[in-house]
C-alpha positions in Angstrom: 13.8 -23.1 -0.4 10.6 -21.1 1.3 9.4 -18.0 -0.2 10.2 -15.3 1.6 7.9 -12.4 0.3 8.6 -8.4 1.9 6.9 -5.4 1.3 8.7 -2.5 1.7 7.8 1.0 1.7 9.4 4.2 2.5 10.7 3.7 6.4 13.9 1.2 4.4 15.0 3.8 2.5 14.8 7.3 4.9 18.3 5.1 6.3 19.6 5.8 3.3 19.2 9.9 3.4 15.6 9.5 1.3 12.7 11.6 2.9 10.0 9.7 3.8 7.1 10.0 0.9 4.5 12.4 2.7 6.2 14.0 5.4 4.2 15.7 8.2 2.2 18.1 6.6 1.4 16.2 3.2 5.1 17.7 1.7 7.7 15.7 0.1 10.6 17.4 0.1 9.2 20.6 0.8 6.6 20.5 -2.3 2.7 19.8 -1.4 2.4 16.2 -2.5 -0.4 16.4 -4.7 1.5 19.1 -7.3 3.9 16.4 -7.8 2.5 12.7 -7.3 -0.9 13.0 -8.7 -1.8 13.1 -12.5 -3.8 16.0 -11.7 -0.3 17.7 -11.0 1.4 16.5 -14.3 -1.7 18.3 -16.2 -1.6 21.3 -14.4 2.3 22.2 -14.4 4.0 19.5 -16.1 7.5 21.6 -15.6 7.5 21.2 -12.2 6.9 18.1 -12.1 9.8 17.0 -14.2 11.8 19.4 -12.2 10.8 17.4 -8.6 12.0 14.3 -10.3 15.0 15.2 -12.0 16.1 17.0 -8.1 14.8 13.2 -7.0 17.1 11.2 -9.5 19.9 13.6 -8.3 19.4 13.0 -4.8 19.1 9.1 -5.6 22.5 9.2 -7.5 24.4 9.8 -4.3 22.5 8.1 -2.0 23.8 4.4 -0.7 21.7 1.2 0.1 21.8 0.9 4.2 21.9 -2.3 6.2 18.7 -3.1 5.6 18.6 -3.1 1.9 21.8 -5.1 2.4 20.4 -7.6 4.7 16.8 -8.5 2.3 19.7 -9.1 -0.2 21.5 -11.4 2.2 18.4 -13.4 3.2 18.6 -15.1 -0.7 21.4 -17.4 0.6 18.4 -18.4 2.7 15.7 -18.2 0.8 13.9 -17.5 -2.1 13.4 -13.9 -1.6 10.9 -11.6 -3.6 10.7 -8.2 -2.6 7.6 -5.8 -3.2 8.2 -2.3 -2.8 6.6 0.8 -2.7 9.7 2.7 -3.6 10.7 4.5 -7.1 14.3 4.2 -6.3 16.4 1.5 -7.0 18.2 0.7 -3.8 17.1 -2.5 -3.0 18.8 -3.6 -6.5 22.0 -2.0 -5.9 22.3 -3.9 -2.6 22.2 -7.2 -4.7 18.1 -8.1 -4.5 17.5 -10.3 -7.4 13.6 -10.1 -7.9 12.2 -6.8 -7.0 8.9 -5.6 -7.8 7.9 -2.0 -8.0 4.3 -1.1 -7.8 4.3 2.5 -8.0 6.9 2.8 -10.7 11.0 3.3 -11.1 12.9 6.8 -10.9 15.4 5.7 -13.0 13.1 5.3 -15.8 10.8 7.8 -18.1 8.3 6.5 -20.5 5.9 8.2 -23.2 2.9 10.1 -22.5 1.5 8.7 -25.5 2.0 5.2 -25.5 2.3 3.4 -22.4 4.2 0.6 -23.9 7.7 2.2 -24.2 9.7 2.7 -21.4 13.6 3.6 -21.4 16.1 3.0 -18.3 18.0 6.9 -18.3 20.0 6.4 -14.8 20.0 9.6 -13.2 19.8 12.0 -16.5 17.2 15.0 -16.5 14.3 15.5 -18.2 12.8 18.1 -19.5 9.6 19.6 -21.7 10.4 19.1 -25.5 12.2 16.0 -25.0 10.3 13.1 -25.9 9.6 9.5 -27.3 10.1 8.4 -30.9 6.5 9.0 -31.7 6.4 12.3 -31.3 5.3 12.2 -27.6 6.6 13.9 -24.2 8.5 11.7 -21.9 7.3 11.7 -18.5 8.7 10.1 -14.8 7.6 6.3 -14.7 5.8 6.6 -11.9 2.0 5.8 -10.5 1.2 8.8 -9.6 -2.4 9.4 -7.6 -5.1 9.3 -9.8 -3.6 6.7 -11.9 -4.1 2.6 -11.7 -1.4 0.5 -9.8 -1.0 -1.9 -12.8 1.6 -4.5 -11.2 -0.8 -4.9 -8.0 -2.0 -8.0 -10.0 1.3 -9.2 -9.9 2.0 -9.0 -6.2 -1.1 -10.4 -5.3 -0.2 -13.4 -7.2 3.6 -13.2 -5.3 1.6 -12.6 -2.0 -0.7 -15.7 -2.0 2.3 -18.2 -2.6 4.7 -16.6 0.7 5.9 -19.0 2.8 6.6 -16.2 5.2 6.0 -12.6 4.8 7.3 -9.8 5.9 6.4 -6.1 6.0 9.1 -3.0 6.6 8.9 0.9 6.5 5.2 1.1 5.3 2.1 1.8 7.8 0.0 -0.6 5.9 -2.6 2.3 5.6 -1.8 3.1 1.8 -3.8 1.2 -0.6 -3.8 -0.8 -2.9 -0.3 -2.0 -1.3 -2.0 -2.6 2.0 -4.4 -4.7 1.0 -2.0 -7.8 0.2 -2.0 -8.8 3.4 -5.2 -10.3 2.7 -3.4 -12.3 -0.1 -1.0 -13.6 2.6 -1.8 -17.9 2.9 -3.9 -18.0 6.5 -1.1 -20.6 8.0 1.7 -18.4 6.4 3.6 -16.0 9.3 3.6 -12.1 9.2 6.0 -10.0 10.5 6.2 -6.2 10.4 9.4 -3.7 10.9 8.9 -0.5 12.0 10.3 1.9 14.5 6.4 3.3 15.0 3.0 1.9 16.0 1.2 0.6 13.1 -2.2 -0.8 13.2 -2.0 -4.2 12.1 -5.2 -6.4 10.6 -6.9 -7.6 13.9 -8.0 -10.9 11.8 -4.3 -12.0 11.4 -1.4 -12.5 13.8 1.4 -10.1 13.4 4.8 -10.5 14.7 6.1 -7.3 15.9 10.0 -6.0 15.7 10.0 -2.4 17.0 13.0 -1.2 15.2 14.8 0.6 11.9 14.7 -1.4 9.0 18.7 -2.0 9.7 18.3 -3.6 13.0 15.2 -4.7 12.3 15.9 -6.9 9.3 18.7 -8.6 11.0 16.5 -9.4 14.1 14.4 -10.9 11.5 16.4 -13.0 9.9 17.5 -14.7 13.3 13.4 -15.1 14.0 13.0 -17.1 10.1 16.3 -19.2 10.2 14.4 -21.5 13.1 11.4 -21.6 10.4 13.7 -22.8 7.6 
């Protein structure tokens, strides 16, 4: 089977009811972005910062995966998908995606403060100051929050440079480190990018465009890689 390799950012999962990460303005769901996704934020008011993410978790709880989450999932009767994302929630697993990668952490899951190391899956449960690991140490979101490193950019890289074809949906390809895998992408391997919006693609690489949602989109794309099978 070809690898298939897809980076997805934001744009899949605003079809599900998600805002957009850093809407017009630099808010995310009506909080300034950098009180609640930068570790500068977690020093400065930790509270609120659990509070954005346990109103996140809620929100995530009842939100569903949408047709395009559905149709990445689909594509592993195809091929052997792997699927990058940008995205803290976990919708690309409940739509049946096997191997998902998440580079800027997991909503679902809280880790300590003081040791990086442990990690616990809590679903959609809140958290709160005063509840913490079994060392001793406040739990905080698992997330890469600005100001932090991206540790698993390693990993995509490495997923990147062996894609037999790669696709890119619901991200502008202007947020780094993510954006930078393109230049991981093999030079003979195509690229093709979803999104509803311009984006400005490398000019040193050929990008096939599909203008449209990540539901339609991804469907148009998979009738594009079936004649590359």
């Amino acid at each position: 089977m070809k690898k298939l390799v897809v980076l997805t950012g934001s744009g899949i999962s605003a079809e599900s009811g998600l805002k957009t990460f850093r809407d017009a303005g630099g808010l995310w769901e009506n909080y300034d972005v950098m009180k609640v996704a930068s570790i500068e934020g977690w020093y400065e008011d930790p509270e609120l910062m659990l509070r954005f993410y346990n109103e996140r978790r809620a929100q995530l709880k009842d939100a569903k995966p949408n047709p395009g989450h559905i149709g990445l999932a689909g594509l592993e009767e195809y091929f052997e998908v792997q699927i990058i994302t940008q995205n803290v929630d976990n919708l690309h697993e409940r739509a049946g995606s096997k191997n998902v990668l998440h580079l800027h952490g997991e909503l679902t899951k809280i880790r300590s403060t003081g040791d990086e190391t442990l990690i616990y899956e809590i679903g959609y449960k809140p958290v709160s100051i005063g509840d913490k690991c079994e060392k001793g140490y406040q739990l905080r979101p698992h997330i890469v929050w600005f100001g932090e490193a991206v540790p698993a950019i390693v990993q995509a890289a490495n997923i990147t440079s062996h894609a037999d074809i790669f696709a890119v949906i619901g991200t502008s390809l202007a947020v780094y480190p993510a954006a930078g895998l393109i230049d991981y992408v093999p030079s003979e391997t195509p690229i093709f990018l979803i999104d509803p919006n311009e984006v400005n693609s490398p000019l040193y690489r050929k990008v096939v465009f599909i203008k449209e949602k990540a539901g339609k989109g991804v469907e148009i794309l998979k009738n594009k890689i079936l004649n590359l099978k």
